[in-house]
N, CA and C atoms as a LAMMPS dump frame, in Angstrom:
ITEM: TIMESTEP
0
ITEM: NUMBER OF ATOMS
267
ITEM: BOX BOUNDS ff ff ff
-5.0000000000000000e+02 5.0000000000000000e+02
-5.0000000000000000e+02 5.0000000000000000e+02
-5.0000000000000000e+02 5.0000000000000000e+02
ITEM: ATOMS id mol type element x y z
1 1 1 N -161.663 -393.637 176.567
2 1 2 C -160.239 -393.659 176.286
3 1 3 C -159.96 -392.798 175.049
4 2 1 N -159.053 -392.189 175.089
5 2 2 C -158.691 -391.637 173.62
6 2 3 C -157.219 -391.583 173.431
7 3 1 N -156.438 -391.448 172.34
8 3 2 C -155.288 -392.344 171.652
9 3 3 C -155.338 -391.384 170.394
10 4 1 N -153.853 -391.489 170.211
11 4 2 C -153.743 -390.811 168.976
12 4 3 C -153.929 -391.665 167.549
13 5 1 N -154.24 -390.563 166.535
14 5 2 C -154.755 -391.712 165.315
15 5 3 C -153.812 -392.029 164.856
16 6 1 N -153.473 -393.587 164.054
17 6 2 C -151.888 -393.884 163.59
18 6 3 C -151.934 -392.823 162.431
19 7 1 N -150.722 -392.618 161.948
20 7 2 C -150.311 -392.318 160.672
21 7 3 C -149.962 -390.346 161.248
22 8 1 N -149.508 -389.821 161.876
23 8 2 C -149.103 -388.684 162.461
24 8 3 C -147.262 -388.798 163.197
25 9 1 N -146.925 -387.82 162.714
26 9 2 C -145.789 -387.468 163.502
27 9 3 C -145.212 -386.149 164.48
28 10 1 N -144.705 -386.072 165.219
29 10 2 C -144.618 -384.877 166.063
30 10 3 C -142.987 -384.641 165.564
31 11 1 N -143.011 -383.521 164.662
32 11 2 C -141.103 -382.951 164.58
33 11 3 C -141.457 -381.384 165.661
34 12 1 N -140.313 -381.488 166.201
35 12 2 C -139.666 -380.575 167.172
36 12 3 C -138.768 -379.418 165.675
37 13 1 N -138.898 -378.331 165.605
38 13 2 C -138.394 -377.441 163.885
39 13 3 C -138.228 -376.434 164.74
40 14 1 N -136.78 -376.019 165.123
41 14 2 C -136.376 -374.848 165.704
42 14 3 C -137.198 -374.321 166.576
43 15 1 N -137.684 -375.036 167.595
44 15 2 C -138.342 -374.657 168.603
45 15 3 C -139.969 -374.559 168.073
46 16 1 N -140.388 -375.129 166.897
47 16 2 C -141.789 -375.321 166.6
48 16 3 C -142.089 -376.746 166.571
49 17 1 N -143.517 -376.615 167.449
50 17 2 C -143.643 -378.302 167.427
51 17 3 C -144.695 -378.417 166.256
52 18 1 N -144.562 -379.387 165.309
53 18 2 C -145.259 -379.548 163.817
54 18 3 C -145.573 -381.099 164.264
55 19 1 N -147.236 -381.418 163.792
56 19 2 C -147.158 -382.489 163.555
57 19 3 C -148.055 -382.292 161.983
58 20 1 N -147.393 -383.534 161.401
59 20 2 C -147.216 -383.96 160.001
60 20 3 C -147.803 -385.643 159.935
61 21 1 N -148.276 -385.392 158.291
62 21 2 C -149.359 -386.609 158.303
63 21 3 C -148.414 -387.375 157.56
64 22 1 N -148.719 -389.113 157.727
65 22 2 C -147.525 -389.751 157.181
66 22 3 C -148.272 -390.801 156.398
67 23 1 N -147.717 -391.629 155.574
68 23 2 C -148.51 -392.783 154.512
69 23 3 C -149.998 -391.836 154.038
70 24 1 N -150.746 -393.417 154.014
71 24 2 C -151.977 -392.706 154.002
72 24 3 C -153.146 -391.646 154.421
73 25 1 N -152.542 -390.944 155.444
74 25 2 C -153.248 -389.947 156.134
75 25 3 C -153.01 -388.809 155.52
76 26 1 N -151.97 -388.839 154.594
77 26 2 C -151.243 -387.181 153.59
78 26 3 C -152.217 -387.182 152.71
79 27 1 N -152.572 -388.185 152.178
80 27 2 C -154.202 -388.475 151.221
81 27 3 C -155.339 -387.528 151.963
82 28 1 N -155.788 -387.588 152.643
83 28 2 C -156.636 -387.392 153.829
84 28 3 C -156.675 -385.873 154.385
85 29 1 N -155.284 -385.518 155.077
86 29 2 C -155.041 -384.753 155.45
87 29 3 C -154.023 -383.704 154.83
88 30 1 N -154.236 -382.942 154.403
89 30 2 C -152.876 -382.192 153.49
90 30 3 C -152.427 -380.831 154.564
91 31 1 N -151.362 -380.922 154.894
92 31 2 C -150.993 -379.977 155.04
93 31 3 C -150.358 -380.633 156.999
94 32 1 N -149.832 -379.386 157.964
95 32 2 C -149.378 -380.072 158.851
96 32 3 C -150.209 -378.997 160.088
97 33 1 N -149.731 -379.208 161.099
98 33 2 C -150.78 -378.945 162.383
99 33 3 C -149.535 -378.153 163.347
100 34 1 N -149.795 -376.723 163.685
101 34 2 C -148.605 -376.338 164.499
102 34 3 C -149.424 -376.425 166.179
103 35 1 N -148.447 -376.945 166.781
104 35 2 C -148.992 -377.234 168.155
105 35 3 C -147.842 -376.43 169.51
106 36 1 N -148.567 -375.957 170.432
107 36 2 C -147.917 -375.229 171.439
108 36 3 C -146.93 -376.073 172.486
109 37 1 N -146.932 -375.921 173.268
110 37 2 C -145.739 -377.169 174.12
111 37 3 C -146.525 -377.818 175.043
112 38 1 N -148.151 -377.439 175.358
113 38 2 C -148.966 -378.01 176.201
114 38 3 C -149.42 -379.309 175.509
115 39 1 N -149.914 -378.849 173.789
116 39 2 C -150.121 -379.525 172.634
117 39 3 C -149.712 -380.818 172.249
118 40 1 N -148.24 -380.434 172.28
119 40 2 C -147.605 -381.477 172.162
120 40 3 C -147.135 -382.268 172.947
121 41 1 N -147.214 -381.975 174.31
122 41 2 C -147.044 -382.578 175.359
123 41 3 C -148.049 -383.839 176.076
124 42 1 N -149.144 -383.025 175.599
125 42 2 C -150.528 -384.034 175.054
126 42 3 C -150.475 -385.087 174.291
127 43 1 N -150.788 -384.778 173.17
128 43 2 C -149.992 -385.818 172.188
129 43 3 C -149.185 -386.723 172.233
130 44 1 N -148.258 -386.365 173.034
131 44 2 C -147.1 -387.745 173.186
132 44 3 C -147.651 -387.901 174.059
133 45 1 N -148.594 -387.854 175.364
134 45 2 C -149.297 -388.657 176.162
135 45 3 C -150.487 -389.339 175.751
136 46 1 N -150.608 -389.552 174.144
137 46 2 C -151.557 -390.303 173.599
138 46 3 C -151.177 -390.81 172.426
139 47 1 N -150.313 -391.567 173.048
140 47 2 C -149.289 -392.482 172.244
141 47 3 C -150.129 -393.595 172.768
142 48 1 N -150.261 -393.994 173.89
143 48 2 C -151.477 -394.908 174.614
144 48 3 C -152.799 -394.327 174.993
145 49 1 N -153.625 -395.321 174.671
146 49 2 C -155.281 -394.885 175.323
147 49 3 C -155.056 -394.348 176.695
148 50 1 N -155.488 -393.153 177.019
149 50 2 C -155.749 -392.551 178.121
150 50 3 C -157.345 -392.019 178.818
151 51 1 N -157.616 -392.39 179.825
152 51 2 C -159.157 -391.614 180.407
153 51 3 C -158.687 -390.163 180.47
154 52 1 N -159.536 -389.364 179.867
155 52 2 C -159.45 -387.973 179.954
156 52 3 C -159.26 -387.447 181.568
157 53 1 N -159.447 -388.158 182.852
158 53 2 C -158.925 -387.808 184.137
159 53 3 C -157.441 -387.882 184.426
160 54 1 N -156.879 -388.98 184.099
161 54 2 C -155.953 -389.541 183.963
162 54 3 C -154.8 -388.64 183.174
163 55 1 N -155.442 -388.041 181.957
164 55 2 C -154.442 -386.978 181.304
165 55 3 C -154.51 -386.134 182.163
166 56 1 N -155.624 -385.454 182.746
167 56 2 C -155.417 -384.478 183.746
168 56 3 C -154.705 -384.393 184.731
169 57 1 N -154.517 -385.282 185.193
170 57 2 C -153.728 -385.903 186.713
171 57 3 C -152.242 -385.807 186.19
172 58 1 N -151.789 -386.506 184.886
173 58 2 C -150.196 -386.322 184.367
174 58 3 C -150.139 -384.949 183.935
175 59 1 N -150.625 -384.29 183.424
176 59 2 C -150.631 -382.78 183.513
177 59 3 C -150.607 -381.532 184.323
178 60 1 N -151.257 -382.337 185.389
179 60 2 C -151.27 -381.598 186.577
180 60 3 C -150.125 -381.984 187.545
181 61 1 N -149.571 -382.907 187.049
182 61 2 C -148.293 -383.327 187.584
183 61 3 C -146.634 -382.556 187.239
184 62 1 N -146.875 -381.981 186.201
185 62 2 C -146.624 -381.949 185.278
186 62 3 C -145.801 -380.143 185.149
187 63 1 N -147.27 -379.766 184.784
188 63 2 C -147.535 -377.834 184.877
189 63 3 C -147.9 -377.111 185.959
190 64 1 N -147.555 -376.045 186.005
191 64 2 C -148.231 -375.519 187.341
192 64 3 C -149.126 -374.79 186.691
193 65 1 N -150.473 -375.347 187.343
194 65 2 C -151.912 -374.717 186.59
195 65 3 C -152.713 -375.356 187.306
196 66 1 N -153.985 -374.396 186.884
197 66 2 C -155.272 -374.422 187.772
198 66 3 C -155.632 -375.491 187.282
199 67 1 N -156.32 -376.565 188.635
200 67 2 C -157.316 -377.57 187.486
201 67 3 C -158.481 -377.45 186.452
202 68 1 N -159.287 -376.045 187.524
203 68 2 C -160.148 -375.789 186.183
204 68 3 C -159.742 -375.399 185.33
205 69 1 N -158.732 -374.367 185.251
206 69 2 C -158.312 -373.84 183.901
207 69 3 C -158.229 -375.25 182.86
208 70 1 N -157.288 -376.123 183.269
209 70 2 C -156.686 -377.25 182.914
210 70 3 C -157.933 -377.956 182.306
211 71 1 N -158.941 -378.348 182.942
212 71 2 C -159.861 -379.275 182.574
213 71 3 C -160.715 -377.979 180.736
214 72 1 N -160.61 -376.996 181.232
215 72 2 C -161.213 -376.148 180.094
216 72 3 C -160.132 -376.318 178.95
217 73 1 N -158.842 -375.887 179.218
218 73 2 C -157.74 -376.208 178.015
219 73 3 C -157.724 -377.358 177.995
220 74 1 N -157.864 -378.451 178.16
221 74 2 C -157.822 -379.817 177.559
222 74 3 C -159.115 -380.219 176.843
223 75 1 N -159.924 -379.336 177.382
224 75 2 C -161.082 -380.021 176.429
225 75 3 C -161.456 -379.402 175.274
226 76 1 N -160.567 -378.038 174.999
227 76 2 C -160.339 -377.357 174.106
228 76 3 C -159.891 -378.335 173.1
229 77 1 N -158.293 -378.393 173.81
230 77 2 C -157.953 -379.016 172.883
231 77 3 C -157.785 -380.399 172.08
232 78 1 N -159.001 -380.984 173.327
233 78 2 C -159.477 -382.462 172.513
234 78 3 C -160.39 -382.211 171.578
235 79 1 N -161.125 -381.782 171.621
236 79 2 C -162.101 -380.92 170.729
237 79 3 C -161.48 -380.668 169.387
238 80 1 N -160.468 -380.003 169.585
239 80 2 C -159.829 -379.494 168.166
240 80 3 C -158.822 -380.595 167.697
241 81 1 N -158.453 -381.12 168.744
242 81 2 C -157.534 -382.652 167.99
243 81 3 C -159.007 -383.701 166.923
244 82 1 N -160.415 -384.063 167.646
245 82 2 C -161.281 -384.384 167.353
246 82 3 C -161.713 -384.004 166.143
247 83 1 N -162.116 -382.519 165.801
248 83 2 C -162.168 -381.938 164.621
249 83 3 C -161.055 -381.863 163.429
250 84 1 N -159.551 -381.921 163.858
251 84 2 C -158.903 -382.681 162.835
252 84 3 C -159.095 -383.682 162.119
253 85 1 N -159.323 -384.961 163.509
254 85 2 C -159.511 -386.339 162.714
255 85 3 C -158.227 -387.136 163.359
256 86 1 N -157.569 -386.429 164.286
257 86 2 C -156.242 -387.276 164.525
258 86 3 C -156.151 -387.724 165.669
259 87 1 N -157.403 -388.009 166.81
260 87 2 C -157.178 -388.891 167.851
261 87 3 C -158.415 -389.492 167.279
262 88 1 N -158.621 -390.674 168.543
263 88 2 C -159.842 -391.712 168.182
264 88 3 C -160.155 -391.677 169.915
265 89 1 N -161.816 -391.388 170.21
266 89 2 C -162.2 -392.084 171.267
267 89 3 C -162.664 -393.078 171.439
């Protein structure tokens, strides 16, 4: 399952999606995270624990895109959400 880590926010800034660290995570984390519309579209689908198939399947519901492509960009970008520090598996 993976879920986003508490203490993050997603602002929508003239057509840029920013997420920004909030309370104690600004300690932690300085600075904010610019994310694409796939990105963030992600993200707010890990507002709840999700099986990484399961994101695929609402995504693929979703976008019109290849699954492999899809399964390679998502694991991209769990990877790099991971290396932030801002989801939890």
């Amino acid at each position: 399952m993976i879920r986003q880590k508490q203490g993050y926010v997603l602002r929508n800034i003239v057509g840029e999606y920013m997420l920004f660290p909030t309370g104690t995570e600004m300690q932690q984390f300085k600075g904010a995270i610019l994310l694409n519309e796939l990105s963030a579209f992600i993200w707010n689908k890990l507002q709840t624990p999700i099986e990484f198939e399961d994101l695929m399947a609402v995504i693929l519901k979703e976008y019109d895109v290849e699954e492999e492509q899809l399964k390679y960009d998502l694991t991209e970008i769990i990877h790099t959400f991971s290396e932030y520090g801002i989801i939890e598996k």
